[in-house]
N, C-alpha and C positions, 0 to 999 in steps of 0.2 A: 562236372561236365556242363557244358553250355548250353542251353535253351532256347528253340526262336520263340514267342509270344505265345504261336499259337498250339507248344508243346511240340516241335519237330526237333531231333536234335541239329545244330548247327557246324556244316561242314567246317572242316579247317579251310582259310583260305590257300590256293595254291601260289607260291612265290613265280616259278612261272609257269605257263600255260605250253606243256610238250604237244597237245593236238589242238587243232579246232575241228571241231566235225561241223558242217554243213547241211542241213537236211531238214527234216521236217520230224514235229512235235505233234503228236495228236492224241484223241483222246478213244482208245480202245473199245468198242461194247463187242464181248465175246459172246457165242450165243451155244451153245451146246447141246442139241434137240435130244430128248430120248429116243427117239425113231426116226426112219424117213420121211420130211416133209410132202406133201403134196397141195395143192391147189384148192384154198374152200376150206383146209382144215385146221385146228388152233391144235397144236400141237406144244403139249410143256416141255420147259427149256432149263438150264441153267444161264443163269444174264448175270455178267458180272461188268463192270467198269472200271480201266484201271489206264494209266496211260503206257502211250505207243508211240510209234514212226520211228522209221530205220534211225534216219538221225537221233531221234532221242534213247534207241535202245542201244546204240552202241557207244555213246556218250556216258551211259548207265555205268555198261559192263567195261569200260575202260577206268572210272572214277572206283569202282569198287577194287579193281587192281591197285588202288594209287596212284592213277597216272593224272596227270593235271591237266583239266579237260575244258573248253570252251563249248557250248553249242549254239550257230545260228541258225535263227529258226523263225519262224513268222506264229505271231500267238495273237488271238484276239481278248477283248476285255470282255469276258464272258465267264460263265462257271467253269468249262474246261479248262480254258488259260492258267485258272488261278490252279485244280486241282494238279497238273500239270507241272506250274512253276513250284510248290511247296515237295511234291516229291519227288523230281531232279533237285531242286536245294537242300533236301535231306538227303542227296547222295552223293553231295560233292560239286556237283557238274554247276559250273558259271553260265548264264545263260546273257547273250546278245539278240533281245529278241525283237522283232521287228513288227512294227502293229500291221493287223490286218482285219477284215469287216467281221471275219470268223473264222476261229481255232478249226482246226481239221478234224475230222471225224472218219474212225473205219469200222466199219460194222463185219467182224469175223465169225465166221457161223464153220464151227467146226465138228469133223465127221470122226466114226468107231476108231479111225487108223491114225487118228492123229494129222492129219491132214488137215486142211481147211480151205476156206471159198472167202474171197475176203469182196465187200462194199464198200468204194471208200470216197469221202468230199475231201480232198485234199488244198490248205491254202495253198497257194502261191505266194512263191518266195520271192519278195522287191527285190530290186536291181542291186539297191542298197546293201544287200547281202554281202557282195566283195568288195566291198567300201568295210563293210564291218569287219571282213575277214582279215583284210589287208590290214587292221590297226589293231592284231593281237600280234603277239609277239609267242610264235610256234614254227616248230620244224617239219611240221606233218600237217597236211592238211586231209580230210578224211570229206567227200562230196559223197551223200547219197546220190543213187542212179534216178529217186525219184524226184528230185530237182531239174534234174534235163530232160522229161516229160512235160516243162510247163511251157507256155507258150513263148516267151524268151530266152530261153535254154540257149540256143546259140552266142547270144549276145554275155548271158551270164558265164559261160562256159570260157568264151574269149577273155573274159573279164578276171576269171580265178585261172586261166592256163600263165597269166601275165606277172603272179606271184610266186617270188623266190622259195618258194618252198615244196615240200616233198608231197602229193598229189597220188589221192587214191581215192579210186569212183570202186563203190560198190555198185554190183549188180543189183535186178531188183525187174519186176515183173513189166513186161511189157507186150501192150496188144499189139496183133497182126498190125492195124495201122497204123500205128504210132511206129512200128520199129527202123522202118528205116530214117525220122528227122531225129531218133533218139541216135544210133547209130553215129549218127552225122555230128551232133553235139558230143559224145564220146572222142571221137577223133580230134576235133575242137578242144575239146577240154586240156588232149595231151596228156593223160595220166601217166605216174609211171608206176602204179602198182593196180594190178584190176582183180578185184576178189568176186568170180561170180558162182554160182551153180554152172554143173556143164549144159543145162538148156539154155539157159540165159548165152554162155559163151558161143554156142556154137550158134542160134539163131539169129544173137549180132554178127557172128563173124568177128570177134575179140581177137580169138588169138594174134600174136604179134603184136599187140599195143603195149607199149611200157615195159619196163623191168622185166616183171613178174604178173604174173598171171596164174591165180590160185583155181581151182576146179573141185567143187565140192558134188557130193550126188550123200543119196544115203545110207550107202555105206563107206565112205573112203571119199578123203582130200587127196590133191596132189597139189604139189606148189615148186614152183622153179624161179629163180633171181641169178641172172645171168647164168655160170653154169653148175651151182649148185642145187640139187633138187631133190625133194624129199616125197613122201607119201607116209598114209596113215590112217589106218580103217578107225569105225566108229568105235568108240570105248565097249565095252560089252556092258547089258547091266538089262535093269526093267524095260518092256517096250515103250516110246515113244506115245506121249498122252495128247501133248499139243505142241506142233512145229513153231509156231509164232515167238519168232525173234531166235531161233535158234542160230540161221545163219548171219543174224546181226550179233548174236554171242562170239560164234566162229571168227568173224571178223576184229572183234574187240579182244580176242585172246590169243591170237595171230600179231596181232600188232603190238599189242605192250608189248609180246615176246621180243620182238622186232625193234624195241624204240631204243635200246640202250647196247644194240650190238653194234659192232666195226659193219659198214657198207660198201659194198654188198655183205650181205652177212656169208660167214662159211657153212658148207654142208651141215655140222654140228648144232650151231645155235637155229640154224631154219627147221631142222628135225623137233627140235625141244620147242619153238615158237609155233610150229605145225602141230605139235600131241596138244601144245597147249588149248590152239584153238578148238580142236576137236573133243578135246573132254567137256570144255567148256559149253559150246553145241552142244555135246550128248545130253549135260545135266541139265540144259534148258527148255531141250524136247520132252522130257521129263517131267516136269511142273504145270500146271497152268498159270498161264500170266508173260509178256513178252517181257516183264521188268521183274519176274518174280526171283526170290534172292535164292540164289542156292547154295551149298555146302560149300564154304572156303572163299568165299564172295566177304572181304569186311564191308563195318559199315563205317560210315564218314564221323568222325568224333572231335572234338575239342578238347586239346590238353586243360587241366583241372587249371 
């Protein structure tokens, strides 16, 4: 087995690249209080550091499927960057990354239910970005929602709607005022596949964009592509410890299902692309860590 220098193992490289996800890379501190915080008082935590961002965790959970995965993304020369780049390159994922003054940071501080409250510095992502995207050679292009949050969203938006390829904006949190120019870059964008939670969906006003349009809550998906449509409650199993990255799992286990059927896909393969995602959420919600590896997840190796 192959080795990189610094003891990582070394993904295979992928002959071609079936996704490019789009998004943002950042660098996780999860914060897990024993009790309820209040004002004035030091309260012990568990603090861990691991990396994040929608784009980088769906990028993850797609590479550990096998799928051949690009991610653009904006990274600084910083100690994040680098933790960052070594474990997306020990899981496969190629990275196109873009400099910026400084890596992104999210500070997730999560509660008893598995829930959480997320802080976050997010880079911005250069223009540059659909210049990058446009010169991988993929069928799917995969846009985090929180890329058309930043202040040139519509311009970047117009920019990847102009690429022959198949176009999926994931949902993703957005404030009261932010939502309607986000909204507006959505529509811009032209998606033709929109994976959001049903708050996300209905607060933009989603429905009717694109193909399909998937609907996650926490118990049950539903997903429809043209007239075929499926549905699929949560796997059953332990309660849910930490949400983070689960609906970026959902998303990455929806999609392989999806990369290698006839399109539209039929009632059949959308059902078994649907359980897919959902199991793969369940087991995510499960773990702590939005990159954390779970049962049946491989990892990236090099033939002997």
């Amino acid at each position: 087995m192959a080795h990189h220098a610094g003891g990582l193992r070394v993904p295979p490289a992928a002959a071609v690249t079936a996704v490019v996800v789009v998004g943002d890379a950042t660098l996780d501190v999860s914060v897990s209080p024993v009790r309820g915080m209040s004002t004035g008082a030091d309260v012990p935590a568990a603090i861990t550091m691991r990396p994040g961002g929608q784009g980088a965790n769906v990028a993850v959970r797609l590479a550990r499927q096998g799928v051949g995965v690009t991610l653009v993304c904006a990274l600084g020369q910083d100690p994040a960057a680098e933790m960052i780049r070594q474990a997306l390159g020990a899981d496969g994922v190629s990275l196109a990354a873009l400099p910026v003054e400084a890596t992104g940071v999210i500070v997730v501080i999560g509660g008893a239910d598995g829930e959480r409250s997320m802080l976050s510095h997010r880079a911005a992502l250069p223009a540059a970005a659909a210049d990058a995207a446009a010169g991988l050679a993929a069928g799917w292009l995969v846009i985090s929602g929180y890329v058309l949050l930043q202040p040139d969203a519509m311009d970047l938006a117009a920019r990847l709607a102009a690429l022959p390829v198949r176009r999926v904006l994931l949902g993703c949190a957005v404030a009261d005022d932010s939502l309607a120019a986000w909204a507006s870059a959505v529509r811009r964008l032209e998606p033709d596949l929109v994976i959001a939670n049903r708050e996300e969906a209905d607060r933009a006003q989603l429905q009717g964009i694109g193909e399909m349009l998937t609907i996650t809550d926490a118990a049950s998906a539903e997903v429809q592509i043209g007239d075929a449509r499926a549905a699929a409650a949560t796997t059953p199993g332990p309660a849910a410890v930490d949400t983070t990255g689960a609906g970026d799992a959902f998303a990455a286990g929806l999609l392989a299902g999806l990369l290698d059927a006839a399109w539209p896909p039929d009632e059949a393969q959308l059902q078994t692309a649907l359980e897919a995602g959902v199991a793969l959420a369940s087991a995510v919600a499960r773990i702590r860590g939005a990159q954390a590896r779970v049962p049946g997840e491989r990892a990236a190796t090099l033939p002997a």
